[in-house]
C-alpha positions in Angstrom: 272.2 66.1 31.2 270.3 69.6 31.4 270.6 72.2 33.6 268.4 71.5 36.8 266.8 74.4 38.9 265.5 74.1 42.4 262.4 76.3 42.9 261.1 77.1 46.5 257.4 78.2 46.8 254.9 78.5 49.9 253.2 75.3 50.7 249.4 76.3 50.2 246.9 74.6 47.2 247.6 78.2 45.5 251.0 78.7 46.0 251.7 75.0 44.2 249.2 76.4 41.6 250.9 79.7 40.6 254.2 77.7 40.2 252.6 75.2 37.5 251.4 78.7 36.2 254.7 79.8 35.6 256.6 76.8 34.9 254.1 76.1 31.8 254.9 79.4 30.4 258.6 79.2 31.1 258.9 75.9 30.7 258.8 76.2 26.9 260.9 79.4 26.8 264.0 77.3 28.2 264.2 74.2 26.6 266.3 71.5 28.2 265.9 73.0 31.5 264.6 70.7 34.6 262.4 72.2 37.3 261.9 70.2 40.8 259.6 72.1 43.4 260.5 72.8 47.6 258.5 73.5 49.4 259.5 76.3 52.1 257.3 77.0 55.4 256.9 80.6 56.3 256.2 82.3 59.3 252.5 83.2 58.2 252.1 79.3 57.2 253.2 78.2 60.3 251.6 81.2 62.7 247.9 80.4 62.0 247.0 82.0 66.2 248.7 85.6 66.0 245.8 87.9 65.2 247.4 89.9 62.4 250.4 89.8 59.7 252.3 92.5 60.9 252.9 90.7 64.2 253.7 87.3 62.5 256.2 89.6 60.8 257.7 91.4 63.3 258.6 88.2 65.0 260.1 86.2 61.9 262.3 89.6 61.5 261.0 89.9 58.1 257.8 89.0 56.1 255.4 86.4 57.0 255.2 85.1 53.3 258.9 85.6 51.9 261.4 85.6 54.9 262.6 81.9 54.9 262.3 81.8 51.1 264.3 84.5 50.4 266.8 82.5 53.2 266.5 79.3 51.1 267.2 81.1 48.1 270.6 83.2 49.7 272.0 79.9 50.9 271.6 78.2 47.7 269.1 75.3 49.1 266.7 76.7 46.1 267.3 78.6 42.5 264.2 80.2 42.2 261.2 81.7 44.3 258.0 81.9 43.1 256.1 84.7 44.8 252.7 86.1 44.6 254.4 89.8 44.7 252.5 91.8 46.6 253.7 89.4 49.9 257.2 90.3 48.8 258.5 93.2 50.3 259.7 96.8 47.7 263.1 96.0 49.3 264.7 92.4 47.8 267.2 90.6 50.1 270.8 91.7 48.9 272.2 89.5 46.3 269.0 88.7 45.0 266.9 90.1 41.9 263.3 90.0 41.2 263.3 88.8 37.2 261.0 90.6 35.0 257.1 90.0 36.2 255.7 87.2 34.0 252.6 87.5 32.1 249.7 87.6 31.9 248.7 89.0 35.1 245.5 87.7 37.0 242.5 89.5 37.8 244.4 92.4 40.2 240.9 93.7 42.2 239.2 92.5 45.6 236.1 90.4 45.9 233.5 91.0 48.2 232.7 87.0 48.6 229.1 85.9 50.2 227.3 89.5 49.2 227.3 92.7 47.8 228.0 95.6 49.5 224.8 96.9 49.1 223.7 93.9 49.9 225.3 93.4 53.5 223.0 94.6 56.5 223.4 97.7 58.5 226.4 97.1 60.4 227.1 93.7 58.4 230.1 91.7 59.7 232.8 91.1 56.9 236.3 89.6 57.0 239.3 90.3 56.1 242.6 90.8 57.8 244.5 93.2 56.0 244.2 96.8 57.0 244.1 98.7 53.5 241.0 96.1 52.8 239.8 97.1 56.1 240.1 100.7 56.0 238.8 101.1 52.4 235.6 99.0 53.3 234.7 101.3 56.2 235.7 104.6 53.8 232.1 103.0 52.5 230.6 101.7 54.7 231.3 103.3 58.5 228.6 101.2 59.6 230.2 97.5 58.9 231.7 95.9 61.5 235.1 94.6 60.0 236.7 91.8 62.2 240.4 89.8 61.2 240.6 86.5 60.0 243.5 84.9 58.6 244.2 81.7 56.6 244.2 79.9 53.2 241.7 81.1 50.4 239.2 77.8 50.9 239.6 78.5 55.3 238.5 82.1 55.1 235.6 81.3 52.5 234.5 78.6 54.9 233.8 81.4 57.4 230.7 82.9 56.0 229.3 79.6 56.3 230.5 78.9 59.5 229.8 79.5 63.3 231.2 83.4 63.1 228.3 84.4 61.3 230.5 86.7 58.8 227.7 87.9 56.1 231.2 88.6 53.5 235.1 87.8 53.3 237.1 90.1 51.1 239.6 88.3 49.2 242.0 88.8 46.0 240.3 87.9 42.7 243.1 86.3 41.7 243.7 83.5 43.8 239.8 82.8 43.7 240.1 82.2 40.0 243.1 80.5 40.3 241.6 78.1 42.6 238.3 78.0 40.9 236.0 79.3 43.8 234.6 82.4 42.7 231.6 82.0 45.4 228.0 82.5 43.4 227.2 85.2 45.5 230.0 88.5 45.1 230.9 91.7 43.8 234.3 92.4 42.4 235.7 96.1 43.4 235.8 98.5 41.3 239.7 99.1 41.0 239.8 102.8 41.1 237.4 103.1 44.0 239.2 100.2 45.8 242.9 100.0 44.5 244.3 96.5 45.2 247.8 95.8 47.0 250.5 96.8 44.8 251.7 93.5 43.2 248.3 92.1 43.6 247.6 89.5 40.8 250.8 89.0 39.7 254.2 86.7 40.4 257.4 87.8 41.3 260.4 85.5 40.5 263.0 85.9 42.6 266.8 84.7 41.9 270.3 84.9 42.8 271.8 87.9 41.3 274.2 86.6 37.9 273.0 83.1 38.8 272.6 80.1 36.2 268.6 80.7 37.1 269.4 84.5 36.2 271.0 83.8 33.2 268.6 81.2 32.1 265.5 82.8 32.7 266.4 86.7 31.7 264.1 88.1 29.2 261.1 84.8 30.1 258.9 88.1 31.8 256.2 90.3 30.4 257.5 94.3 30.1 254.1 95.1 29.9 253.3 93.9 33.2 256.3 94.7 34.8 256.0 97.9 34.1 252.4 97.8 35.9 253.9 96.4 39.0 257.2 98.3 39.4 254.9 101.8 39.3 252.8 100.4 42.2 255.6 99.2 44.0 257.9 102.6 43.7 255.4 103.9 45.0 254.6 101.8 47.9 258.3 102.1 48.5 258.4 105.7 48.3 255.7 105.6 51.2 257.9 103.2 52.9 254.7 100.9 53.4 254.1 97.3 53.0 251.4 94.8 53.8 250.4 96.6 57.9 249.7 99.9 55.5 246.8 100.4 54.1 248.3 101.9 50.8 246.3 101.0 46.9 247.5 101.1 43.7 247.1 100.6 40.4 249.5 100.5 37.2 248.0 99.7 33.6 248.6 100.2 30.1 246.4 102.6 28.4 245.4 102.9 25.0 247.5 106.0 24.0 250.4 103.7 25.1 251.0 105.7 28.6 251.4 103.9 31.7 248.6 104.9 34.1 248.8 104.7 37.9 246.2 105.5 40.1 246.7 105.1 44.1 244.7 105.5 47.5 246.2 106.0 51.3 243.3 105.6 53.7 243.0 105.8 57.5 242.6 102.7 59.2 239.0 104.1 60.5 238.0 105.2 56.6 237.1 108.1 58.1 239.7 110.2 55.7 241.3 109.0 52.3 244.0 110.7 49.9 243.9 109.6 46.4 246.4 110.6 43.6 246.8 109.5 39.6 249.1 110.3 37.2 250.6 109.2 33.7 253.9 109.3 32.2 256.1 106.6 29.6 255.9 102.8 30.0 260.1 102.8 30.3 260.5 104.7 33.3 257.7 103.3 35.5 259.8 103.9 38.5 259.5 107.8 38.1 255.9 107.6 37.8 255.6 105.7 41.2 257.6 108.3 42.5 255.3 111.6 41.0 252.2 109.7 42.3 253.5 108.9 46.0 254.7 112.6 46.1 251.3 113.9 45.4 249.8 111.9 48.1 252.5 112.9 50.4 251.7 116.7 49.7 248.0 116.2 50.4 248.9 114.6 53.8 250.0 110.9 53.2 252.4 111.0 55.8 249.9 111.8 58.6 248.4 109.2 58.1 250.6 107.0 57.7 252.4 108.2 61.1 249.4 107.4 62.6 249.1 104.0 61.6 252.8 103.5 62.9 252.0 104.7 66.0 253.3 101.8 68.6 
């Protein structure tokens, strides 16, 4: 008999979908080796009445999207955790390791779904319930009124159809292609303008540290885009932010072979927003997040950020 490994994953239509993703890429890197899915309830799955994430959060005492995973995965009722990474804290749970990020990563920028923005009516009502989404909008558009809505990708589409009378949603690109329900009517962000969560787009595979999964699945990731993801989130951990901030950022490949990072930290009002870029060598990723978050701390980051904190 193979080797057989457990892998735990969120219980949503895309969650299931990003782990046949990865297991038809990885599947044929580890011959011989048997896959059988869990699926692990979260805080944020279970939560749907708590207005925002960062509450949900606060009460599971972790994450709302990777707190009982990264349990299941500690206690050994699972091998692997599939991810979508930018739900997964810059911080791992001790013992575990995030595996190279697989390739290739989705579409990373934010969809305007049901308009345009200059489309959407003075003071238009749009959804969206994270707070860099809601803060970058209004750095646009001070006249939109921005409410919070939380839920599944097909549930928060629904709701500019619906009784609320939303006129947009904002949602990640990639789990609207990944689903297949691109809406007719939208406008994709312009990444530099809008930077996207960092981790947007992309998996992270979580496993026990010097595990059979660990040994069994090293080197199955994409460099490439791990080196994307690890400058956006040594940077985001630099800030000391996560998903209640609203930090952007974005890591890619250019074609003089530099890895480019570009990043955003906007007040929740969009009234003021810092922005920052730099370059430096694809195999040290980690320094570059680091250069980038310093120059938005020295134009006044922190400020902000403190403010946002604020009990």
């Amino acid at each position: 008999m193979g080797d057989v490994l457990h892998i735990g994953s969120r219980a949503s239509k895309l969650a299931k979908t990003q782990v046949t993703e990865w297991l038809a890429s990885v599947a044929q890197q580890v011959p011989g080796v048997k896959f059988k899915r869990e699926i692990i309830l979260e805080g944020g799955d279970q939560d749907r009445v708590t207005p925002t994430l960062a509450e949900v959060a606060k009460t599971a005492g972790g994450s709302a999207f990777s707190t009982n995973q990264e349990a299941a995965l500690v206690t050994g009722r699972v091998d692997v955790v599939v991810h979508s990474l930018k739900d997964l804290p810059t911080t791992v749970h001790e013992g575990t390791t995030l595996l190279t990020t697989p390739g290739p990563r989705e579409d990373i920028r934010d969809v305007l779904c049901g308009a345009t923005l200059d489309g959407l009516p003075q003071g238009g009502r749009v959804g969206t319930g994270a707070p860099r989404r809601v803060a970058q909008l209004l750095a646009v558009r001070p006249d939109l009124k921005v409410l919070p809505i939380r839920g599944n990708v097909p549930g928060r589409l629904a709701r500019t159809r619906g009784r609320d009378g939303l006129d947009a949603v904002v949602l990640a690109a990639a789990g609207l292609h990944r689903l297949g329900l691109v809406p007719d009517v939208h406008e994709s962000f312009d990444p530099v303008a809008f930077p996207p969560s960092p981790g947007q787009g992309a998996l992270g595979i979580q496993v026990r540290t010097g595990s059979l999964a660990a040994r069994l699945l090293e080197g199955t990731g994409d460099p490439r885009v791990d080196a994307c993801v690890r400058a956006e989130r040594a940077l985001l951990a630099e800030l000391h932010g996560g998903c209640s901030v609203p930090v952007g950022a974005w890591g890619r490949l250019g074609p003089d072979g530099l890895l480019h990072l570009s990043a955003a930290v906007t007040s929740l009002d969009g009234a003021v927003q810092i922005t920052a870029a730099g370059s430096g060598p694809a195999d040290d990723p980690d320094k570059l997040g680091a250069s980038v978050a310093a120059e938005l701390l020295t134009q006044g980051a922190l400020e902000i950020l403190k403010t946002i904190r604020r009990p």
